[in-house]
C-alpha positions as CSV (number, residue, x, y, z in Angstrom):
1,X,105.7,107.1,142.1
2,X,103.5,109.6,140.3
3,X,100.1,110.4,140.8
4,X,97.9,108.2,138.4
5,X,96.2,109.9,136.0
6,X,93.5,107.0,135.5
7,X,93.0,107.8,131.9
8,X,94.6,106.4,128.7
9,X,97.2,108.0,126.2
10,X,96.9,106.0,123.0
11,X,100.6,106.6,121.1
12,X,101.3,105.3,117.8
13,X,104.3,104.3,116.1
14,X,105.5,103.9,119.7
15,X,107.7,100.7,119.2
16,X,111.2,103.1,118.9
17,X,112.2,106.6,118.2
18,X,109.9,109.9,118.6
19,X,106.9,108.0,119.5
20,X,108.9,105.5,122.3
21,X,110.6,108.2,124.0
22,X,106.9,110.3,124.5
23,X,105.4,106.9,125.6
24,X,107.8,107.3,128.3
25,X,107.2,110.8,129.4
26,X,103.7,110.4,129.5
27,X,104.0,107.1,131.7
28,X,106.5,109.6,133.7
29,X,103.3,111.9,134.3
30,X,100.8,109.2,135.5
31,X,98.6,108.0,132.1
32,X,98.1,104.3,131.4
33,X,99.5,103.6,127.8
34,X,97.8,102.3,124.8
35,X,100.8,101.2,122.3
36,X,100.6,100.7,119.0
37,X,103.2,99.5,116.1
38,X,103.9,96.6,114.3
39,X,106.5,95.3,116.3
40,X,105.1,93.2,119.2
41,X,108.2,92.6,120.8
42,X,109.8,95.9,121.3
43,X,106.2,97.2,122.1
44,X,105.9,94.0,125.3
45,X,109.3,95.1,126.3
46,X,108.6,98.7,126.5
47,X,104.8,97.6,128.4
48,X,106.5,95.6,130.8
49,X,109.3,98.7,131.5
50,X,107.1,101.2,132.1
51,X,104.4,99.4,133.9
52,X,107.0,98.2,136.3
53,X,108.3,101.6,137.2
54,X,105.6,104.0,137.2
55,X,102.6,101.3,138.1
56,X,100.4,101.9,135.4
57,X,98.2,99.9,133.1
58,X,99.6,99.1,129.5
59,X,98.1,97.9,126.5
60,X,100.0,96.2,123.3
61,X,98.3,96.9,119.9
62,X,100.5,95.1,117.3
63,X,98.4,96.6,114.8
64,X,99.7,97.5,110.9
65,X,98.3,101.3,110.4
66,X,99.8,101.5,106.4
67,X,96.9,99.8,105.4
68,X,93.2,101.3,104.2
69,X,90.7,99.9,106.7
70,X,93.4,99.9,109.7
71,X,91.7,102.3,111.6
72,X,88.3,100.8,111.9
73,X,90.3,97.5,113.1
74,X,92.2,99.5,115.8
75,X,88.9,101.0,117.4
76,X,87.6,97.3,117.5
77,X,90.4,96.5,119.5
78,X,90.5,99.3,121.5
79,X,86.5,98.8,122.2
80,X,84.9,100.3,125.2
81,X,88.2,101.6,126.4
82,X,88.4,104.5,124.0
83,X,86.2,106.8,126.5
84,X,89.1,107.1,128.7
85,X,91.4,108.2,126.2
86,X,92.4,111.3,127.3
87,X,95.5,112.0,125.4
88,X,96.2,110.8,121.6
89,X,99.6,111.0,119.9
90,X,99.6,110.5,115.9
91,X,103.4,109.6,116.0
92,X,103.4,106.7,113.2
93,X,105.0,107.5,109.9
94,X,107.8,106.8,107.6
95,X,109.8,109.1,104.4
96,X,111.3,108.0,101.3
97,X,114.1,109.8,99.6
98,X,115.3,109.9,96.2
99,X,113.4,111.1,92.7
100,X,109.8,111.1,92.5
101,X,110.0,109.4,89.7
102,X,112.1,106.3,90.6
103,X,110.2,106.0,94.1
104,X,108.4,102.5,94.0
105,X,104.8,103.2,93.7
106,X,103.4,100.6,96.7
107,X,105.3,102.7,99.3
108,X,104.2,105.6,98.1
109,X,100.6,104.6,98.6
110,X,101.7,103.1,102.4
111,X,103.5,106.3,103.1
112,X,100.3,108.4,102.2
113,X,98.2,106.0,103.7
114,X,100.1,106.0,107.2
115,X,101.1,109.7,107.2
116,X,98.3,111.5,105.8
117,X,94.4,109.2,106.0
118,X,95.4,107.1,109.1
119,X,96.4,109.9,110.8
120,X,93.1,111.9,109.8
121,X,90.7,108.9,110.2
122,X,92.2,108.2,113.6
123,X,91.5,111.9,115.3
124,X,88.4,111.5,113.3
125,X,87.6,108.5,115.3
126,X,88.7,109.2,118.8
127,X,88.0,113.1,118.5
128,X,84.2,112.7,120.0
129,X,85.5,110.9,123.2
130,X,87.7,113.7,123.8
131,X,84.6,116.0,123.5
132,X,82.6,114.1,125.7
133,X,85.4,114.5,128.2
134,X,85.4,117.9,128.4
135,X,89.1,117.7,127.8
136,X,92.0,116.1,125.8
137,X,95.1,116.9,123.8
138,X,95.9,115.7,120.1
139,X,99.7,115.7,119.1
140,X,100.4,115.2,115.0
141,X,104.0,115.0,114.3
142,X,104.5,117.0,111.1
143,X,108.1,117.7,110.2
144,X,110.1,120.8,110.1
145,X,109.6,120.0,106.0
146,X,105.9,121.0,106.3
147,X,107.4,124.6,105.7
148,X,108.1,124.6,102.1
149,X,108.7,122.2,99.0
150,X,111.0,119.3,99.6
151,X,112.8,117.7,96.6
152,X,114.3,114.9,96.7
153,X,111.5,114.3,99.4
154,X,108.4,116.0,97.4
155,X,106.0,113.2,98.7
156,X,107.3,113.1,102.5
157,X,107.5,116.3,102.3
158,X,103.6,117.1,101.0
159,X,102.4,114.6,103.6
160,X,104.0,116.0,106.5
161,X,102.9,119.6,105.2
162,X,98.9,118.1,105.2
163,X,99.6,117.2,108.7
164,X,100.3,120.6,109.9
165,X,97.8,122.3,108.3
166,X,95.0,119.5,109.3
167,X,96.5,120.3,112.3
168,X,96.2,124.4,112.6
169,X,92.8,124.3,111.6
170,X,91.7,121.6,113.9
171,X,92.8,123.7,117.0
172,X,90.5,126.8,115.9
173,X,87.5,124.6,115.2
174,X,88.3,123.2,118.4
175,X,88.9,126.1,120.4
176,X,86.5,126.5,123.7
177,X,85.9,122.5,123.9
178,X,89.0,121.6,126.2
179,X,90.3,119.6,123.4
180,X,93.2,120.8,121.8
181,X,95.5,119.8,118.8
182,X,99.5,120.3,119.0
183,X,101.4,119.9,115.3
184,X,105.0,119.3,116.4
185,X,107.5,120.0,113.9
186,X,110.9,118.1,114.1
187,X,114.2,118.5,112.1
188,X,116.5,115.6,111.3
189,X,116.2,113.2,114.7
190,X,118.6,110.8,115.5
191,X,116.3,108.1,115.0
192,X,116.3,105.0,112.2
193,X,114.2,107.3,110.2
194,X,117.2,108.2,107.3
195,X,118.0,104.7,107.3
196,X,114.5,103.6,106.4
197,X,113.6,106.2,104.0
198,X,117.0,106.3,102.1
199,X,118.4,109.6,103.4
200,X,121.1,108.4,105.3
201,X,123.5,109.7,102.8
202,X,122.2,113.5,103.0
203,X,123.4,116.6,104.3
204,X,120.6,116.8,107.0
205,X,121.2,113.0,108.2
206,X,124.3,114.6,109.7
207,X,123.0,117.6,111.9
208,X,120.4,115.7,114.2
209,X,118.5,116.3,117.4
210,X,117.9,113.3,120.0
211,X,114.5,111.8,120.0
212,X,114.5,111.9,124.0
213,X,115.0,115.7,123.2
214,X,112.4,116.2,120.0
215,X,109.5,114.1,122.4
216,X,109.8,116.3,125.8
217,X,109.2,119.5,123.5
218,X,106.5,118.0,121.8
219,X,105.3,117.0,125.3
220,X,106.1,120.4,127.0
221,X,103.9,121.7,124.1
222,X,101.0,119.7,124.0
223,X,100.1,120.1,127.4
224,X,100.3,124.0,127.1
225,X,97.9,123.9,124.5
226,X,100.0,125.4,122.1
227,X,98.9,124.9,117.9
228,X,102.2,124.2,116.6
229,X,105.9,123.8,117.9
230,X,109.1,123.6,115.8
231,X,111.6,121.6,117.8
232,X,115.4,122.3,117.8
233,X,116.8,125.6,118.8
234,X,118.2,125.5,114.4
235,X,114.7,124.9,113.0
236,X,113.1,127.2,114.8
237,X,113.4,130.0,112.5
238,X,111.8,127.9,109.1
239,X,108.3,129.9,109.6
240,X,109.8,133.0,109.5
241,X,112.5,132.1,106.8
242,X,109.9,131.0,104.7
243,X,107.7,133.9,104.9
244,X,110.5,136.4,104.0
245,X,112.3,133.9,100.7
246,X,110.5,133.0,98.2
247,X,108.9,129.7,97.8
248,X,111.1,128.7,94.9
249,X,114.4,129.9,96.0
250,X,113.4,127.7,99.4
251,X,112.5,124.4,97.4
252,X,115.8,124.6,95.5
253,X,117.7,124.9,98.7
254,X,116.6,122.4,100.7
255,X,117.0,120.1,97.4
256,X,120.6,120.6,98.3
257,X,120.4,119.8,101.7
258,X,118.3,116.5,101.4
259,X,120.3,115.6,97.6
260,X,122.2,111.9,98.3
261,X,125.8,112.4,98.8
262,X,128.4,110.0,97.5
């Protein structure tokens, strides 16, 4: 058994994927687990799994975070017990591929609503318990997209680009307070992200990292304070890449990597 932390790590989006395999790690290092996702059942199944092998207190939140007003409901739920949040992971989002144009306008608003101002408004509200504390840690999940202009993705893309730099300028404000704010940057994941946004059918859908392997560098990161991460030893070298090409020449090569193919 690990040493308890007795503190809470509130994870979003934790029902599968990214956010499910760091709800695990951070069980693995002693916090009690505040999950959140629509999907009550996978979220009781993972409660039940970790609270039986690591012997710490869950919490299920089967709460919808697409939808303006969301926030404000979750910290009425999570009531009294937000001053022991100690950790906070902004894992929930989705994409959606395809033309701009032809991209049904309600998801667009969901997607925007879930990756960008639920995100925001959610640090927003559990950012003064951290300071209180004396200490916490704040991972965003941005994307490896965040880089540079992403057709055929141009409103993921944007979102996930807000994140990271919401994220950056967090950690300075932040510096000195024992709070800090990690922006972890993924590539193609093998998770059911493609499937959901429509991208199953691109080039990147077929070079993918695990999720178990994306979350413990995340992790890893997080807790050493670091500003940003880019996970996947191919992605690694975006930032530099896209200081050295030109901005243009980038956007219409990664159109080509995230175009549909047949």
């Amino acid at each position: 058994m690990v040493e308890r932390k007795n503190a809470w790590a509130l994870v979003t989006g934790a029902s599968g994927g990214i956010g499910k395999d760091i709800a695990i790690l951070m069980a693995q290092r002693g916090y009690d687990l505040m999950l959140v996702a629509r999907s009550e059942d996978k979220l009781n199944a993972l409660a039940a799994e970790l609270a039986s092998a690591h012997g710490i207190r869950t919490r299920v939140i089967a709460h919808d975070l697409s939808v303006p007003g969301s926030v404000a409901q979750l910290m009425n739920l999570v009531g009294t017990d937000i001053a022991q949040v100690e950790v906070l992971v902004n894992t929930a989002g989705f994409g959606l591929a395809g033309r701009f144009a032809e991209t049904d306008s309600r998801r667009l608003s969901e997607m925007v609503q879930l990756n960008v101002t639920t995100l925001m408004e959610l640090t927003r509200a559990v950012l003064p318990s951290l300071q209180a504390r004396g200490t916490g840690y704040i991972m965003n999940v941005a994307s490896a997209v965040a880089f540079q202009p992403c057709p055929h993705f141009a409103a993921y893309g944007a979102t996930k680009a807000f994140v990271l730099s919401f994220s950056q300028a967090l950690s300075v404000e932040l510096a000195g307070t024992g709070v800090s704010v990690t922006a972890v940057c993924p590539g193609s994941t093998a998770t059911d992200f493609h499937q959901v946004s429509g991208s199953d059918r691109s080039f990147v859908a077929k070079l993918m990292d695990s999720s178990e392997a994306v979350a413990r560098e995340g992790v890893n990161a997080m807790f050493a304070r670091r500003s940003s991460v880019v996970t996947g030893i191919m992605n690694k070298p975006l930032p530099l890449v896209n200081r050295l090409v030109p901005r243009m020449w980038m956007a219409n090569a990664v159109g080509l990597l995230f175009r549909q193919t047949r």
